[in-house]
MARMIDO-931119 format. One record per residue: x, y, z of N, C-alpha, C in turn; residue in three letters; residue number from 1. Coordinates in steps of 0.1 Angstrom, whole numbers, plus 5000, padded with zeros to 4 digits. Example, Ala and Ser with C-alpha at 12.3 -4.5 7.8 and 13.67 -1.06 7.14 Angstrom:
SITE, 5132, 4943, 5078, 5123, 4955, 5078, 5132, 4967, 5078, Ala, 1
SITE, 5128, 4978, 5071, 5137, 4989, 5071, 5129, 5000, 5079, Ser, 2
***
This chain:
SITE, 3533, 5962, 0720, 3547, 5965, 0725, 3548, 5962, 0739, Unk, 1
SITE, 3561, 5955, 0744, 3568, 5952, 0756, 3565, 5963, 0764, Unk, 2
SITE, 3561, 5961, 0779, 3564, 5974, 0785, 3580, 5975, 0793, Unk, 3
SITE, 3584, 5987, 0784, 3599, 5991, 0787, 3600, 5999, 0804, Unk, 4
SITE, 3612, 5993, 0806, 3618, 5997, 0823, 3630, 5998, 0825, Unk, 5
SITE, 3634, 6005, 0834, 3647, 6006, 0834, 3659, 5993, 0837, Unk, 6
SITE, 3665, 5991, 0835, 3677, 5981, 0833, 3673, 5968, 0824, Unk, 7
SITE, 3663, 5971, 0817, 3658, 5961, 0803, 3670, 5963, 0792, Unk, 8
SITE, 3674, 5955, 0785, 3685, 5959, 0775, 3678, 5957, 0761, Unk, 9
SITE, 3683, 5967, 0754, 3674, 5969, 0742, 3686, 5976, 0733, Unk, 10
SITE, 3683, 5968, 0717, 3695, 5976, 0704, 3690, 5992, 0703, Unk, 11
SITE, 3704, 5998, 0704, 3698, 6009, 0700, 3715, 6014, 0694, Unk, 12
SITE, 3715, 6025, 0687, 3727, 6036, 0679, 3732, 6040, 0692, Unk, 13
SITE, 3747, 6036, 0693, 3757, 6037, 0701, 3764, 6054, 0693, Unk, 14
SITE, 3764, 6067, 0698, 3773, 6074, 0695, 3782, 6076, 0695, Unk, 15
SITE, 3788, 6067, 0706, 3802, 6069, 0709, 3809, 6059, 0700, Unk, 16
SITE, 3800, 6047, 0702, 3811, 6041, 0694, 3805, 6039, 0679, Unk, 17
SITE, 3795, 6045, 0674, 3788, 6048, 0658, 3786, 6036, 0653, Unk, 18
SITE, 3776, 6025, 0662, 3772, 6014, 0653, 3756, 6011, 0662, Unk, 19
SITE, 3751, 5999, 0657, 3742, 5993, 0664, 3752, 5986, 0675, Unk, 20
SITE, 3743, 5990, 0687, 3751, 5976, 0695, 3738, 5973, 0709, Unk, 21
SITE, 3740, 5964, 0721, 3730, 5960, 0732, 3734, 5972, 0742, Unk, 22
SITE, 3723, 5981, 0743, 3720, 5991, 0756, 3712, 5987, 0765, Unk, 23
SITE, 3717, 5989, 0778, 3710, 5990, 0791, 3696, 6001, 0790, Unk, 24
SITE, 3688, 6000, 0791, 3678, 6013, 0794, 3682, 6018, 0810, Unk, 25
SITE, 3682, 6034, 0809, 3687, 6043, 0822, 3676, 6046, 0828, Unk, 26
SITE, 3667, 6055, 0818, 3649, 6063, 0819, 3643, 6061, 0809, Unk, 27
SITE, 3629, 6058, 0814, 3616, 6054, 0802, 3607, 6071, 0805, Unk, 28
SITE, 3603, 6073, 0795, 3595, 6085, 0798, 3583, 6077, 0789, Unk, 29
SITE, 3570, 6077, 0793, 3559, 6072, 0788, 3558, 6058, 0778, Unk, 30
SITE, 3567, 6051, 0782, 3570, 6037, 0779, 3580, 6039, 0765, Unk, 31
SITE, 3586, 6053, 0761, 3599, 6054, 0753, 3611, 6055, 0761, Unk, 32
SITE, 3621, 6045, 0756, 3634, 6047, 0767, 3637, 6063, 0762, Unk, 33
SITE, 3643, 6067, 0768, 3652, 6085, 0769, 3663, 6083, 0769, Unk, 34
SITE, 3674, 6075, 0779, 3686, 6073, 0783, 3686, 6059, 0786, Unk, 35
SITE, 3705, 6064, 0780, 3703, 6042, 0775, 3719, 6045, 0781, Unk, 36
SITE, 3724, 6027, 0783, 3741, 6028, 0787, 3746, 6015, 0777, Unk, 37
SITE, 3756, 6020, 0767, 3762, 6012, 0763, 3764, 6002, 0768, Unk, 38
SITE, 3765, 5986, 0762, 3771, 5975, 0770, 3782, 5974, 0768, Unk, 39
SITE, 3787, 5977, 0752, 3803, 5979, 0752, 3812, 5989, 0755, Unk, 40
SITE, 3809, 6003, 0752, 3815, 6013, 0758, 3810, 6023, 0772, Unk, 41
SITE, 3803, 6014, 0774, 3794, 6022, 0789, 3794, 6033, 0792, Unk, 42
SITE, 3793, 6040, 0780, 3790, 6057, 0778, 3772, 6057, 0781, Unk, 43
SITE, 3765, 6069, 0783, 3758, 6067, 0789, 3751, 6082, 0778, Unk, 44
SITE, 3743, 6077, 0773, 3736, 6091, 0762, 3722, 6092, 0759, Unk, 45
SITE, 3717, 6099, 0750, 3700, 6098, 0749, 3698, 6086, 0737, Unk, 46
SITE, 3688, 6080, 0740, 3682, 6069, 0729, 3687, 6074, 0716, Unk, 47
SITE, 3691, 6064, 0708, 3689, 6066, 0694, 3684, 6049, 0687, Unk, 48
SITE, 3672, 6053, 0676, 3671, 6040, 0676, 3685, 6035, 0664, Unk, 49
SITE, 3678, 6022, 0665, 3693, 6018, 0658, 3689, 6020, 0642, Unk, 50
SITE, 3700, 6022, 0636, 3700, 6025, 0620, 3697, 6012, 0611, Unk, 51
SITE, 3696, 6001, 0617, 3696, 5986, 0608, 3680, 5982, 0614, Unk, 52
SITE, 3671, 5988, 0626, 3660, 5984, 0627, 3654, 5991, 0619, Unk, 53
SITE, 3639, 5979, 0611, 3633, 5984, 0602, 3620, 5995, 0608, Unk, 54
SITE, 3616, 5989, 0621, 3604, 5997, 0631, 3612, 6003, 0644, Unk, 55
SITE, 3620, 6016, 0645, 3626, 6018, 0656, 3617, 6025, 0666, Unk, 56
SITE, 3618, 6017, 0673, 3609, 6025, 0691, 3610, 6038, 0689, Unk, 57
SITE, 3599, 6047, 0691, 3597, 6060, 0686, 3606, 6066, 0702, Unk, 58
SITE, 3610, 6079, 0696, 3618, 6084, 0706, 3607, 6094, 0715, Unk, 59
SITE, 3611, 6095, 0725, 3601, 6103, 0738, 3607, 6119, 0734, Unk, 60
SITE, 3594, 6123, 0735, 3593, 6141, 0728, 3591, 6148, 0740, Unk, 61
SITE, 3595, 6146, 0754, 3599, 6153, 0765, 3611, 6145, 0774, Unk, 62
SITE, 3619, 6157, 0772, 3634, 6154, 0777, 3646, 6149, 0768, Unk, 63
SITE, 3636, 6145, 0755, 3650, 6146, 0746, 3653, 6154, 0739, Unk, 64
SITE, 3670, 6153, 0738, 3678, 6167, 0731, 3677, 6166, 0716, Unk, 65
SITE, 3677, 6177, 0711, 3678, 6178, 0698, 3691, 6175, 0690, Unk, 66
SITE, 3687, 6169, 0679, 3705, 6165, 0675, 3712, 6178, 0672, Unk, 67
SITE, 3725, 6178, 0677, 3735, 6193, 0671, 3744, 6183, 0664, Unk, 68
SITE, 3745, 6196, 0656, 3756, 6199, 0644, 3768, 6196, 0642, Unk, 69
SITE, 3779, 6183, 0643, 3794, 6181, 0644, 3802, 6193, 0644, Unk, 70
SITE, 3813, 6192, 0655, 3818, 6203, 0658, 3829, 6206, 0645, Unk, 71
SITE, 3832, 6213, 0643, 3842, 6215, 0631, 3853, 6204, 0627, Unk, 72
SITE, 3863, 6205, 0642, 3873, 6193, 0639, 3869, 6180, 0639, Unk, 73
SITE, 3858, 6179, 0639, 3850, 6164, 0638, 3846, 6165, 0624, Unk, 74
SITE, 3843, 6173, 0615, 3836, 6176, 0600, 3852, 6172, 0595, Unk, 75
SITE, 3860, 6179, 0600, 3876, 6179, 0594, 3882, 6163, 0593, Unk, 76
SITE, 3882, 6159, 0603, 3885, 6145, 0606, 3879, 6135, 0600, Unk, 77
SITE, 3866, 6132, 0598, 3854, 6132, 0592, 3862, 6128, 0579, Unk, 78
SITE, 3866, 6141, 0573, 3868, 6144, 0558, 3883, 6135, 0554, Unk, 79
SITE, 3891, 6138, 0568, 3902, 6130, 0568, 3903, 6122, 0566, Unk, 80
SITE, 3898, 6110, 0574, 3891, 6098, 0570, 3887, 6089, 0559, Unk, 81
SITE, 3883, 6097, 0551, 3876, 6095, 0538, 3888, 6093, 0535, Unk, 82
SITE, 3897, 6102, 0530, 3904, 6104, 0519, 3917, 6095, 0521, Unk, 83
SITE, 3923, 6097, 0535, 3937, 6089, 0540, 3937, 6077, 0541, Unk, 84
SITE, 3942, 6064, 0537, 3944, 6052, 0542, 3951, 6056, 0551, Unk, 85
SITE, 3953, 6047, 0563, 3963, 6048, 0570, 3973, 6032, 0573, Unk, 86
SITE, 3972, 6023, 0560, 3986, 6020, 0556, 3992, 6025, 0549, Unk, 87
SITE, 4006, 6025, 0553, 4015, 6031, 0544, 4020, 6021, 0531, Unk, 88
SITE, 4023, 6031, 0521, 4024, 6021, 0508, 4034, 6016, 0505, Unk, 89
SITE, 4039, 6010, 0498, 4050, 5999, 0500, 4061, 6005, 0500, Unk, 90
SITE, 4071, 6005, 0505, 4083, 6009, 0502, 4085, 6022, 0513, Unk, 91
SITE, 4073, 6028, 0513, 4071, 6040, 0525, 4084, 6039, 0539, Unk, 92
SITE, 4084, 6055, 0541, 4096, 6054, 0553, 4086, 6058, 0565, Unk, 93
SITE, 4091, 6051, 0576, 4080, 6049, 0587, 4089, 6053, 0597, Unk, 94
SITE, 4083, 6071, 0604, 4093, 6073, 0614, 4091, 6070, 0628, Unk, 95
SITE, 4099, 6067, 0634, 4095, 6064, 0650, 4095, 6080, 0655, Unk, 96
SITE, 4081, 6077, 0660, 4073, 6093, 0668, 4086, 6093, 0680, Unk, 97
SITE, 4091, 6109, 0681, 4094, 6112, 0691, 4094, 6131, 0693, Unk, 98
SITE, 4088, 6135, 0703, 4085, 6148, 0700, 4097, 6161, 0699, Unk, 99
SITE, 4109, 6152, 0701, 4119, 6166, 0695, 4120, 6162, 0678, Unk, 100
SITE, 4121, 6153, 0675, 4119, 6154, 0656, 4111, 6164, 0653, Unk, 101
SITE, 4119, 6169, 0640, 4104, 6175, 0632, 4100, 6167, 0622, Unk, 102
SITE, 4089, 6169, 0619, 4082, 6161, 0611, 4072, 6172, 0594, Unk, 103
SITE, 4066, 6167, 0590, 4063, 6173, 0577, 4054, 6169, 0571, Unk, 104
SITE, 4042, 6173, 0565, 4032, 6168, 0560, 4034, 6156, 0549, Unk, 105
SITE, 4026, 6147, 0550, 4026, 6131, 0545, 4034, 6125, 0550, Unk, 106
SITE, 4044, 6128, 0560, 4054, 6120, 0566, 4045, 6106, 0573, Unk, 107
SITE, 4051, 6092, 0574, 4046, 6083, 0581, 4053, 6080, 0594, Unk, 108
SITE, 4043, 6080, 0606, 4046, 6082, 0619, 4042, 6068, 0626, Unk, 109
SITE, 4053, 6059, 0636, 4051, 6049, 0646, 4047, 6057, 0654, Unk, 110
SITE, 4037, 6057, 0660, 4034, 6060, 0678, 4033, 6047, 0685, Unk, 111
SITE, 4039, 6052, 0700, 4039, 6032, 0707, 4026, 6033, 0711, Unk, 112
SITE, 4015, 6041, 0715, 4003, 6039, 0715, 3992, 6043, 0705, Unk, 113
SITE, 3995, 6051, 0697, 3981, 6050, 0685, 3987, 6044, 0675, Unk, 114
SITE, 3994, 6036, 0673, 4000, 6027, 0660, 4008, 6039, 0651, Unk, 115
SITE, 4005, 6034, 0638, 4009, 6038, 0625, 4000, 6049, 0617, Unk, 116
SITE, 4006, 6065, 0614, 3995, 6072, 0607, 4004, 6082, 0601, Unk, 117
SITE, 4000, 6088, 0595, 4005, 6100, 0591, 4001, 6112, 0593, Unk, 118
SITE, 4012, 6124, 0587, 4012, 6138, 0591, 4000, 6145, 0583, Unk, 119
SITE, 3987, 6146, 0588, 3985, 6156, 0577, 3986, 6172, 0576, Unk, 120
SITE, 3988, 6176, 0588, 3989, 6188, 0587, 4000, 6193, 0598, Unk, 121
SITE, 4008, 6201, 0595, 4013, 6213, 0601, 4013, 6223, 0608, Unk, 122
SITE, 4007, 6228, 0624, 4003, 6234, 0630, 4011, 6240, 0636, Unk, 123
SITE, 4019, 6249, 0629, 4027, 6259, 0634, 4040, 6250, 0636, Unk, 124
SITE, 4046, 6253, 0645, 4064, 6250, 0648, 4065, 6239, 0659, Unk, 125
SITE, 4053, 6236, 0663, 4053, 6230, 0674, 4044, 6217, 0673, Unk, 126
SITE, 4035, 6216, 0671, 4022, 6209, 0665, 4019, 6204, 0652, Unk, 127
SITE, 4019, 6189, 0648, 4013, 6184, 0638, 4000, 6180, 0639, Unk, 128
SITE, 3992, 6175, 0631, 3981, 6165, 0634, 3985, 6154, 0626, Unk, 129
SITE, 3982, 6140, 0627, 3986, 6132, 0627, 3974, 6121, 0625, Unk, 130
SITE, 3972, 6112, 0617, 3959, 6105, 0612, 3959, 6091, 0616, Unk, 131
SITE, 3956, 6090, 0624, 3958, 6074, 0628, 3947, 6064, 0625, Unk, 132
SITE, 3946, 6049, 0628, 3933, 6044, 0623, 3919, 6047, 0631, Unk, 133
SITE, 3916, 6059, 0624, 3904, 6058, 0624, 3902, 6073, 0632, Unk, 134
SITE, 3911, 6078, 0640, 3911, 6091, 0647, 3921, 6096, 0641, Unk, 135
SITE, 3924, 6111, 0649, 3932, 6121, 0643, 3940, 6126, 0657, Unk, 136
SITE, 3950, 6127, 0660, 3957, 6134, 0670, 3964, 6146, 0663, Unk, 137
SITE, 3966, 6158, 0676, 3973, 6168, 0675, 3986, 6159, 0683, Unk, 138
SITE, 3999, 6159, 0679, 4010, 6160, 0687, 4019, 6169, 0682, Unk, 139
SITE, 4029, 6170, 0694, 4038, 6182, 0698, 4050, 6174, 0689, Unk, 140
SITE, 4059, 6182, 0681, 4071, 6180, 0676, 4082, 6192, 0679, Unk, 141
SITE, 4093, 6191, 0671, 4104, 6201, 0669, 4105, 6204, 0687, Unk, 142
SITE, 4102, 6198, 0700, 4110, 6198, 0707, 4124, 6203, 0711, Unk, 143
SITE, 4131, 6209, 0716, 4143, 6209, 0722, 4145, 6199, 0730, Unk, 144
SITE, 4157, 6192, 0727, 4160, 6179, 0741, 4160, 6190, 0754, Unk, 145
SITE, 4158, 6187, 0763, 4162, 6188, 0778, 4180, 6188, 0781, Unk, 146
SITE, 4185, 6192, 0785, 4199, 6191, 0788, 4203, 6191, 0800, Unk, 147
***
């Protein structure tokens, strides 16, 4: 095996962005990298090896974190994901997002920055969540205009 160093770029499991992709090495602890920096989203996290390598560089057993548990609205979203397309089906009525509308579960939502998604849930009088490609937003509805 190569001896590994810091600013060597090496494949490793991107968390942020949840694929294989080219990381910078940050810290080597006993010739296992520890901390790596995305090349594409230059998030900055602990080693993971990559999930498509058949022999992944074994991970360093001082100083790395133990994996935790997805937070709830990440399990939820998660689930959301699965189940929602987020094209709308033919004929579908596609509303333009603005936060004094109210809006309604399954409704289909334009936003000028997260595209096209829908309502899945209802959060009180004020708050939907809203499913977009591939994420989930809370936005504000039922507004009062300003006068």
């Amino acid at each position: 095996m190569a001896l590994l160093r810091a600013g060597i770029e090496i494949d490793a499991y991107c968390t942020r962005c949840r694929m294989d992709l080219t990381h910078r090495i940050i810290a080597v602890v006993n010739n296992k990298p520890v901390k790596v920096e995305c090349r594409t989203c230059y998030g900055t996290h602990n080693y993971r090896a990559p999930k498509s390598s058949p022999v992944p560089v074994e991970k360093a057993t001082r100083g790395a974190a133990a994996p935790r548990a997805p937070k709830a609205s990440a399990r939820r979203s998660a689930a959301v994901e699965e189940h929602i397309s987020v094209a709308p089906p033919p004929g579908a009525r596609i509303h333009g997002y603005r936060m004094t509308d109210k809006f309604s579960r399954d409704q289909w939502v334009s936003h000028k920055v997260f595209g096209t998604g829908v309502v899945t849930q209802v959060l009180g009088d004020d708050k939907i969540e809203v499913h977009f490609d591939g994420v989930s937003k809370v936005l504000v509805h039922n507004r009062p205009e300003d006068t």
